[in-house]
C-alpha positions in Angstrom: 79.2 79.5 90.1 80.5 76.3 90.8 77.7 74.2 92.6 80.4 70.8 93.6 78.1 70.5 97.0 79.4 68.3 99.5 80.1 65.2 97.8 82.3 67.1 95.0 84.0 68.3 98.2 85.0 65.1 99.6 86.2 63.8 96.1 88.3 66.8 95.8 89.5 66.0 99.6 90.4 62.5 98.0 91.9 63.5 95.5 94.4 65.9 97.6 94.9 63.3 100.1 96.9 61.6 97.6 99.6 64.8 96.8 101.8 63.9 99.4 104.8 65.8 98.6 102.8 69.1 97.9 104.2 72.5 99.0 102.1 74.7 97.8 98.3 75.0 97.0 95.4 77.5 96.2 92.1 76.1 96.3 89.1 78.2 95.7 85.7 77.2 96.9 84.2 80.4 96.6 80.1 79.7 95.9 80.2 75.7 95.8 77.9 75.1 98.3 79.6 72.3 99.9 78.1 73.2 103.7 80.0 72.3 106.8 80.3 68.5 105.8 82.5 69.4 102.7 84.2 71.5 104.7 85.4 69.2 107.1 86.2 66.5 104.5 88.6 69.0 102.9 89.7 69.7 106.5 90.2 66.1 106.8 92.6 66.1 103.8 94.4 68.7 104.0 95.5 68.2 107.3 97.5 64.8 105.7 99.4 67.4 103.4 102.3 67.0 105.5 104.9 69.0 103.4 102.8 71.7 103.3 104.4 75.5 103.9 101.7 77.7 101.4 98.2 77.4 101.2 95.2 80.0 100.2 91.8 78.4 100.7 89.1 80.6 99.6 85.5 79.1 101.3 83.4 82.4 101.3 79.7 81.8 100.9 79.9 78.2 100.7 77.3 77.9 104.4 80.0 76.1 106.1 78.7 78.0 109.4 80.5 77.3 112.8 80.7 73.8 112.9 82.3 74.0 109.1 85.0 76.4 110.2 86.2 75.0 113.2 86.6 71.5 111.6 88.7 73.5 109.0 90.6 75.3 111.7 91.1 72.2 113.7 92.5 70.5 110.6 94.9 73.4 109.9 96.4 73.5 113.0 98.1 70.1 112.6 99.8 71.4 109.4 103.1 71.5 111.0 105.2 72.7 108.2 103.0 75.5 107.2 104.6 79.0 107.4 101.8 80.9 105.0 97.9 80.3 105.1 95.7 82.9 103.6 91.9 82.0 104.6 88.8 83.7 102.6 85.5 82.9 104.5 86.8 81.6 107.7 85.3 83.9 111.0 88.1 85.4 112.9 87.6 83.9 116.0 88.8 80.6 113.8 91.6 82.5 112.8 92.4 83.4 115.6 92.0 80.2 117.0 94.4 78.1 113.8 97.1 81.4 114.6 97.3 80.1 118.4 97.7 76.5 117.5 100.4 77.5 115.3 102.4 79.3 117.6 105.2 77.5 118.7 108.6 79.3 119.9 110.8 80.0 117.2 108.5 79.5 114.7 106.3 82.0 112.3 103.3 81.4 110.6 101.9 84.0 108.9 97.9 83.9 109.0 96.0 86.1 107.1 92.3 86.8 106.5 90.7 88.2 103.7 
């Protein structure tokens, strides 16, 4: 497994920062160990993906914990453009949490958990 921790983390979160016109994006985390400070610096950067409408972020066992998650979830709620997010390790009281900020009228996201 991929052991990136979280400093690999946060130069991947660089790195995305910079795809400003990106629409769609997987990224798979699954087993990197990058704890709840990774997490929130990919948080961090995805939240300046703008254009966004599709992403799938897969975090399962990475130890994010709580504090990890909701720094995610807060993150993903600004996401404006989003209309499909597909979220592997996230508790669902997160999810449910990102699906409320997303709720505006006329508009549907669809949140899934796997």
């Amino acid at each position: 497994f991929n052991k990136i921790g979280a400093e690999g983390a946060k130069a991947v979160g660089d790195s995305l920062a910079k795809l400003e016109q990106i629409t769609n994006l997987m990224l798979n985390f699954h087993y990197s160990n990058i704890g709840a400070e990774g997490a929130k610096a990919v948080g961090d950067s995805l939240a300046k993906l703008e254009q966004i409408t599709n992403l799938k972020l897969w975090l399962f066992s990475n130890n994010i914990g709580a504090e990890g998650a909701k720094a995610v979830g807060d993150s993903l709620a600004k996401l404006e453009q989003i209309t499909h997010l597909e979220l592997h390790g996230i508790p669902d009281e997160v999810i449910n949490e990102i699906r409320h900020q997303l709720e505006k009228p006329g508009r549907t996201v669809d949140v899934r958990r796997f």
